[in-house]
N, CA, C and O atoms as a GROMACS GRO file, in nm:
protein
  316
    1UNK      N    1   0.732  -0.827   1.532
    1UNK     CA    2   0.661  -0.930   1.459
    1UNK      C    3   0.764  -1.028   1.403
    1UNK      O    4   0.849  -0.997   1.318
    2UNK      N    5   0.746  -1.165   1.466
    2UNK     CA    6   0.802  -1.260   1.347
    2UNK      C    7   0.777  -1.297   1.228
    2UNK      O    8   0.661  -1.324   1.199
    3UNK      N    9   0.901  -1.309   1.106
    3UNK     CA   10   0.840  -1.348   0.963
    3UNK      C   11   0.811  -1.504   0.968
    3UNK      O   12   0.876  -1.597   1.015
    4UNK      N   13   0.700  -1.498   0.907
    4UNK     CA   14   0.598  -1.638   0.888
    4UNK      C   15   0.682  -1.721   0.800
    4UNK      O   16   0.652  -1.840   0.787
    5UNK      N   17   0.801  -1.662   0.726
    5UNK     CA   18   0.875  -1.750   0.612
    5UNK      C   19   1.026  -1.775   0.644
    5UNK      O   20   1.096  -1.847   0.573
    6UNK      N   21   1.072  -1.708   0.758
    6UNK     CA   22   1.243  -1.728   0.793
    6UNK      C   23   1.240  -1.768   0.972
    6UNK      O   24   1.318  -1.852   1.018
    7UNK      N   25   1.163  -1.711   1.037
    7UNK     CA   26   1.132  -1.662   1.203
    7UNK      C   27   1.236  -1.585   1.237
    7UNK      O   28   1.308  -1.606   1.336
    8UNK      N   29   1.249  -1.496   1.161
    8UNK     CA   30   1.354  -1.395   1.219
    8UNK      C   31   1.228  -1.257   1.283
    8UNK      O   32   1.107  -1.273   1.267
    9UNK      N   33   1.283  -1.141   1.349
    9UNK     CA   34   1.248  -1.075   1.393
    9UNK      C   35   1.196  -0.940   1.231
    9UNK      O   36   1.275  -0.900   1.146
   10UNK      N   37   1.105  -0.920   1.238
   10UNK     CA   38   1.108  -0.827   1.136
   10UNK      C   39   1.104  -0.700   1.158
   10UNK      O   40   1.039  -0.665   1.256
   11UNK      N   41   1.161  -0.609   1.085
   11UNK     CA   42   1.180  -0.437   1.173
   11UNK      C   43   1.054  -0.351   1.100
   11UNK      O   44   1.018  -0.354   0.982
   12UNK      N   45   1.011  -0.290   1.187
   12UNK     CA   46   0.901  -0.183   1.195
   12UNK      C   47   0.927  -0.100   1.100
   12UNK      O   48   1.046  -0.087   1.071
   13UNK      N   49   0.811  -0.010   1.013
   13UNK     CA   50   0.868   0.056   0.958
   13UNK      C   51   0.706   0.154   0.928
   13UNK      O   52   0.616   0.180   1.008
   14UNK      N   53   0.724   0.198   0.749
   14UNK     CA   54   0.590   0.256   0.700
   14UNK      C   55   0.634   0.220   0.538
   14UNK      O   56   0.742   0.230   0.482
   15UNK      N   57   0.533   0.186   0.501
   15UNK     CA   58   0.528   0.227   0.343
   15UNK      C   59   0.468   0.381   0.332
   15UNK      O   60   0.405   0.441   0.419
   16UNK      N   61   0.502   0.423   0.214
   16UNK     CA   62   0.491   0.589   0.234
   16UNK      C   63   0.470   0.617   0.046
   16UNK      O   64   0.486   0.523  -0.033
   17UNK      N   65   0.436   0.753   0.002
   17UNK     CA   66   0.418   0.790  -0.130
   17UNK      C   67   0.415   0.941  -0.175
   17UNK      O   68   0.304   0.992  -0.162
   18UNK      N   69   0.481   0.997  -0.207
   18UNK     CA   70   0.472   1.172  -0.147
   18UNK      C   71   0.449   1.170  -0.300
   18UNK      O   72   0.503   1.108  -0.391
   19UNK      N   73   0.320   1.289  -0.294
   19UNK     CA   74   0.272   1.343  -0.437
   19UNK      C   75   0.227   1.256  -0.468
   19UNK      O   76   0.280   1.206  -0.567
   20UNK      N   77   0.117   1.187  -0.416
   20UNK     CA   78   0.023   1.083  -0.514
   20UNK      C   79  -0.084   1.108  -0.427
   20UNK      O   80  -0.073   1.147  -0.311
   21UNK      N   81  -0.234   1.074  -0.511
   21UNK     CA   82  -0.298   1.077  -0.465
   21UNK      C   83  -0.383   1.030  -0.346
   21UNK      O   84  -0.472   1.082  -0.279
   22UNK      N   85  -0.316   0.903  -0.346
   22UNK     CA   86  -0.390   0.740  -0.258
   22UNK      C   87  -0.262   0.599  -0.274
   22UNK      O   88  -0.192   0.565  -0.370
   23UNK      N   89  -0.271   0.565  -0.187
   23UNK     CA   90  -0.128   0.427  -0.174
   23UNK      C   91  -0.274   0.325  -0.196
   23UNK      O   92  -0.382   0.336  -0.137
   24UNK      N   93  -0.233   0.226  -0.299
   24UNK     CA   94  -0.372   0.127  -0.319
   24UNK      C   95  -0.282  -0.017  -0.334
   24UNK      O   96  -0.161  -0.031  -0.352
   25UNK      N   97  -0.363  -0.093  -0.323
   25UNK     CA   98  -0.358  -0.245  -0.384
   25UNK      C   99  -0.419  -0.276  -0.469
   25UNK      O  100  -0.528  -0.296  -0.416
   26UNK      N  101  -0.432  -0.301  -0.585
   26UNK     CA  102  -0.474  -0.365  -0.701
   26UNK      C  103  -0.456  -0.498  -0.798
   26UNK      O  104  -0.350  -0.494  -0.860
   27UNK      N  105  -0.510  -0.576  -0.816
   27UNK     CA  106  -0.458  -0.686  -0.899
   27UNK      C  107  -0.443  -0.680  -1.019
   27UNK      O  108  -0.507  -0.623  -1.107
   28UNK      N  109  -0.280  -0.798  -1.017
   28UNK     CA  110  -0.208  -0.750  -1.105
   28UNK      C  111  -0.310  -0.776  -1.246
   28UNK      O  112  -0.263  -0.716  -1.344
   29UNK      N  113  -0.403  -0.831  -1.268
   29UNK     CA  114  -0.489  -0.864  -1.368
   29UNK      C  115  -0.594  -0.694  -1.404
   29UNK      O  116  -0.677  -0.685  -1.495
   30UNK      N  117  -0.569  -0.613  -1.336
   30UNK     CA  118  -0.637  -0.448  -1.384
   30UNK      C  119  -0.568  -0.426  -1.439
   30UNK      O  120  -0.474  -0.504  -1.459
   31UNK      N  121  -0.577  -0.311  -1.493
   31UNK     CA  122  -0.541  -0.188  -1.574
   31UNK      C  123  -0.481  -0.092  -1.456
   31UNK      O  124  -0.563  -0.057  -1.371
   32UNK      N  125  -0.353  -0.050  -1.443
   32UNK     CA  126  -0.303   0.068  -1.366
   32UNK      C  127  -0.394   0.195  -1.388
   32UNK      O  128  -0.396   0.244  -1.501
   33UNK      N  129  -0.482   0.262  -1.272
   33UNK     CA  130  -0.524   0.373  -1.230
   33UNK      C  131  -0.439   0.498  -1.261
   33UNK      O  132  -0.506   0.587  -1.313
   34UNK      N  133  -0.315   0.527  -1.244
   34UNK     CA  134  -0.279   0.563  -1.296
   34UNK      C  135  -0.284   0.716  -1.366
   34UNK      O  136  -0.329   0.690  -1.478
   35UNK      N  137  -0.265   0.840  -1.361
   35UNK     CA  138  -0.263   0.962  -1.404
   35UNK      C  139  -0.398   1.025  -1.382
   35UNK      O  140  -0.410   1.147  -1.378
   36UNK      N  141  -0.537   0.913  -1.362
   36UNK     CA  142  -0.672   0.954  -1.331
   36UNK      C  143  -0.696   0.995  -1.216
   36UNK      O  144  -0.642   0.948  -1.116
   37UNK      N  145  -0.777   1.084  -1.215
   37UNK     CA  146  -0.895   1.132  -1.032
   37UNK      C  147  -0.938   0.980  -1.062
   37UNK      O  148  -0.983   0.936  -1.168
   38UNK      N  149  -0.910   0.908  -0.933
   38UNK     CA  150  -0.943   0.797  -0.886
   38UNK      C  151  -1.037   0.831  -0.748
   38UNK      O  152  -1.033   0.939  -0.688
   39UNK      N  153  -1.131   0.703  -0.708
   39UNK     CA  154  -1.220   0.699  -0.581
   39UNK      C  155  -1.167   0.591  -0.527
   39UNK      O  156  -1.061   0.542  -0.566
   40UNK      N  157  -1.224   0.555  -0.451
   40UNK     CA  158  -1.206   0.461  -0.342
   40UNK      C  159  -1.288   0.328  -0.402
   40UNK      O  160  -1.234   0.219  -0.421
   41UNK      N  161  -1.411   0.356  -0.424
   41UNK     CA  162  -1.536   0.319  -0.448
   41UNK      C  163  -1.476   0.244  -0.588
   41UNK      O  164  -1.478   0.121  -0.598
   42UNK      N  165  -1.419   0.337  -0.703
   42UNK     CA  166  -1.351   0.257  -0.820
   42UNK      C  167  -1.259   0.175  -0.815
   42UNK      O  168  -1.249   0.084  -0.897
   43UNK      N  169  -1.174   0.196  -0.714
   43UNK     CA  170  -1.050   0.076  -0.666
   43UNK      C  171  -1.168  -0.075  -0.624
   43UNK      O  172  -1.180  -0.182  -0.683
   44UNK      N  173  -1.223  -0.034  -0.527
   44UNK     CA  174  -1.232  -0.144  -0.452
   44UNK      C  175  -1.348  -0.257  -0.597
   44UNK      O  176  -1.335  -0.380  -0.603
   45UNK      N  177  -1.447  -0.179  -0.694
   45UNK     CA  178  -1.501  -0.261  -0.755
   45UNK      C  179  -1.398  -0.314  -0.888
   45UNK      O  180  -1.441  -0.372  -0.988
   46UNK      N  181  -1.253  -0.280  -0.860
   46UNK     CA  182  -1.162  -0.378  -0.927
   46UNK      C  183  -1.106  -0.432  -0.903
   46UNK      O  184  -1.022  -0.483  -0.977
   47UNK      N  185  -1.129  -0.463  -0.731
   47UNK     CA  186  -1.080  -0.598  -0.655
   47UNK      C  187  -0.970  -0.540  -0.569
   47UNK      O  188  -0.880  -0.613  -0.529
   48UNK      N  189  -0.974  -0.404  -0.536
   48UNK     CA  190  -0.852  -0.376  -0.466
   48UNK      C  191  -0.864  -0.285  -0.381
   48UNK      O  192  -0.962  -0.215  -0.405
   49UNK      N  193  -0.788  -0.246  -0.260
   49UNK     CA  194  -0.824  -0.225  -0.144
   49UNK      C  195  -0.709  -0.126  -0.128
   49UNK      O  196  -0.589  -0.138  -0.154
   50UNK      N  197  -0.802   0.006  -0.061
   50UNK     CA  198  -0.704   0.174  -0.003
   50UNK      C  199  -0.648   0.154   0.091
   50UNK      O  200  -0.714   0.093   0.176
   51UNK      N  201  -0.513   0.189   0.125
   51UNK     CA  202  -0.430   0.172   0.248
   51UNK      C  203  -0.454   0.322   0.273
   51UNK      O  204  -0.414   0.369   0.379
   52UNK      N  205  -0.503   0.385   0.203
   52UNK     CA  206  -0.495   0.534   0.235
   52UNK      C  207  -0.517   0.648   0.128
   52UNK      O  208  -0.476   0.644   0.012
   53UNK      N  209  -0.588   0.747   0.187
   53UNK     CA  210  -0.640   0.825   0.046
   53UNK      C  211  -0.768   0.764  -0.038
   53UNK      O  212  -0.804   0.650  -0.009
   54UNK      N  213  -0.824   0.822  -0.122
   54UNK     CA  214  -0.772   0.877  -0.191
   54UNK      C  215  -0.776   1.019  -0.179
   54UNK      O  216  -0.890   1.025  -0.134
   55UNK      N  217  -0.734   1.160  -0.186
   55UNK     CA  218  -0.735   1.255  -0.170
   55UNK      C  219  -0.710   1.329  -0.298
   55UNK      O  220  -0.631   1.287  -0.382
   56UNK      N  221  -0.808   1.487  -0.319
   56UNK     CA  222  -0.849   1.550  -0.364
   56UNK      C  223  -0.747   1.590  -0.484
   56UNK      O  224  -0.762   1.585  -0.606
   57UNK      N  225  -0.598   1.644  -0.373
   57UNK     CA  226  -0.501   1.695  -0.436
   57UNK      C  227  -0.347   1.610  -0.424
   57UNK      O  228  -0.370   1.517  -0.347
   58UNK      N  229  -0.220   1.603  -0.463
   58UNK     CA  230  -0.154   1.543  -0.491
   58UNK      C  231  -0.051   1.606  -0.373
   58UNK      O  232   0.069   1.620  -0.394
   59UNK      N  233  -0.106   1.637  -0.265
   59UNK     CA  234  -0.002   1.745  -0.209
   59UNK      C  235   0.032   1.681  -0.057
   59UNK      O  236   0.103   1.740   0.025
   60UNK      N  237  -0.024   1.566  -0.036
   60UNK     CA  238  -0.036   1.482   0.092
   60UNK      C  239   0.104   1.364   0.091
   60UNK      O  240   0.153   1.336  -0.018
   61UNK      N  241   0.144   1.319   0.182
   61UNK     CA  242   0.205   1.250   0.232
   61UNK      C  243   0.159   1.126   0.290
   61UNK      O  244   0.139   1.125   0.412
   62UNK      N  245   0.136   1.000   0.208
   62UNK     CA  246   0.070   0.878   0.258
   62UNK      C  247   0.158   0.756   0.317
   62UNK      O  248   0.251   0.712   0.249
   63UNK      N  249   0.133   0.714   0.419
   63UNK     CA  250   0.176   0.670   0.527
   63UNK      C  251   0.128   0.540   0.549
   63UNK      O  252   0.007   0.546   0.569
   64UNK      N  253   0.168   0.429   0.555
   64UNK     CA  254   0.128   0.293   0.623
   64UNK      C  255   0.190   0.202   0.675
   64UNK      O  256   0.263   0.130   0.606
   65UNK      N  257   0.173   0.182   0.837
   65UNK     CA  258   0.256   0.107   0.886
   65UNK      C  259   0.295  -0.028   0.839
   65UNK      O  260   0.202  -0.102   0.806
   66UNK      N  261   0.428  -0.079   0.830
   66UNK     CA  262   0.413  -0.242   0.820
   66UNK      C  263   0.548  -0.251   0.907
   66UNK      O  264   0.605  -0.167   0.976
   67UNK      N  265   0.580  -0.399   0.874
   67UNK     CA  266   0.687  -0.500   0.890
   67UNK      C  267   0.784  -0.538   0.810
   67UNK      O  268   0.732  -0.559   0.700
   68UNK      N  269   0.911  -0.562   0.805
   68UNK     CA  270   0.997  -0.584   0.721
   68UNK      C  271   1.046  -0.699   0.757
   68UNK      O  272   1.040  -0.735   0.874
   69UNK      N  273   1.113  -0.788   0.642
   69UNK     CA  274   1.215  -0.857   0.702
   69UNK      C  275   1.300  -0.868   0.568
   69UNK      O  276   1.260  -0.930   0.469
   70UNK      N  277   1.405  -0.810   0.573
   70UNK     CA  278   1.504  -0.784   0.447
   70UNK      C  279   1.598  -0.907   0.412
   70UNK      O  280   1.686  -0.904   0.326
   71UNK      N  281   1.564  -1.021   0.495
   71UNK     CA  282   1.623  -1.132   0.442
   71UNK      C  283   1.541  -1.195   0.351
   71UNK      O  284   1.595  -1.246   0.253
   72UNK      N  285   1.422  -1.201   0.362
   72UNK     CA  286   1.296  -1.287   0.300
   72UNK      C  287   1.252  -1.193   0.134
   72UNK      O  288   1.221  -1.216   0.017
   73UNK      N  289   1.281  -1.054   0.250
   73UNK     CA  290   1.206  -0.947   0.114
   73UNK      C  291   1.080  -0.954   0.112
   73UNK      O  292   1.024  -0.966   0.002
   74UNK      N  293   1.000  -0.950   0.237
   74UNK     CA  294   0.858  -0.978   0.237
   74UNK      C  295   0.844  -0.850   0.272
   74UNK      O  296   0.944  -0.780   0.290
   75UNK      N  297   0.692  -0.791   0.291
   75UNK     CA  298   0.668  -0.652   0.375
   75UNK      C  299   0.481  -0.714   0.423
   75UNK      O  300   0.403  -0.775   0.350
   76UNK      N  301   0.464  -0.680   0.534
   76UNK     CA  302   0.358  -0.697   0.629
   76UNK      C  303   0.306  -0.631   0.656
   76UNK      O  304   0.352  -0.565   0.750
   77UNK      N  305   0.173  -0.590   0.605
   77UNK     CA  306   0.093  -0.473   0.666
   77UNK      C  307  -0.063  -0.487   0.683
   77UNK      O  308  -0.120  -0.523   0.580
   78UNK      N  309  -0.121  -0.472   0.762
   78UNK     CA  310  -0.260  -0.419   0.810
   78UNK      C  311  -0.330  -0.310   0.754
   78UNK      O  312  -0.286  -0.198   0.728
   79UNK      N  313  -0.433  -0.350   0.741
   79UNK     CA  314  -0.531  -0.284   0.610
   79UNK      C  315  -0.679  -0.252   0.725
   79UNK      O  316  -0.783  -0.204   0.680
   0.00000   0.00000   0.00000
């Protein structure tokens, strides 16, 4: 994948989270989720969207592919 902000080549990779429940997106205008049994269903009616999880127990390994480009400092990923 090329970066949309340098056109350099960007390298493959994963965003990842070991011992958490769910990898999320949230805006920065919420309240951090944070130490709670969280849903899916509660993320998304605060404007923010699961890359993965949420799961039961804290014992999973969450995984999501993206893109890098370490000159820009951007990261690219599909949802």
């Amino acid at each position: 994948m090329i970066c949309s902000n340098c056109g350099i080549e960007m390298e493959a990779g994963i965003l990842r989270t070991d011992g958490s429940p769910c990898l999320y997106y949230i805006p920065n205008t919420e309240n951090s989720l944070y130490g709670r049994i969280i849903t899916k269903k509660e993320i998304e009616l605060k404007g923010g969207v699961v890359l993965d999880g949420p799961y039961v127990t804290r014992f999973h390994v969450l995984k999501v592919k993206c893109n890098i480009c370490k000159k820009c400092r951007k990261i690219v990923i599909d949802y």
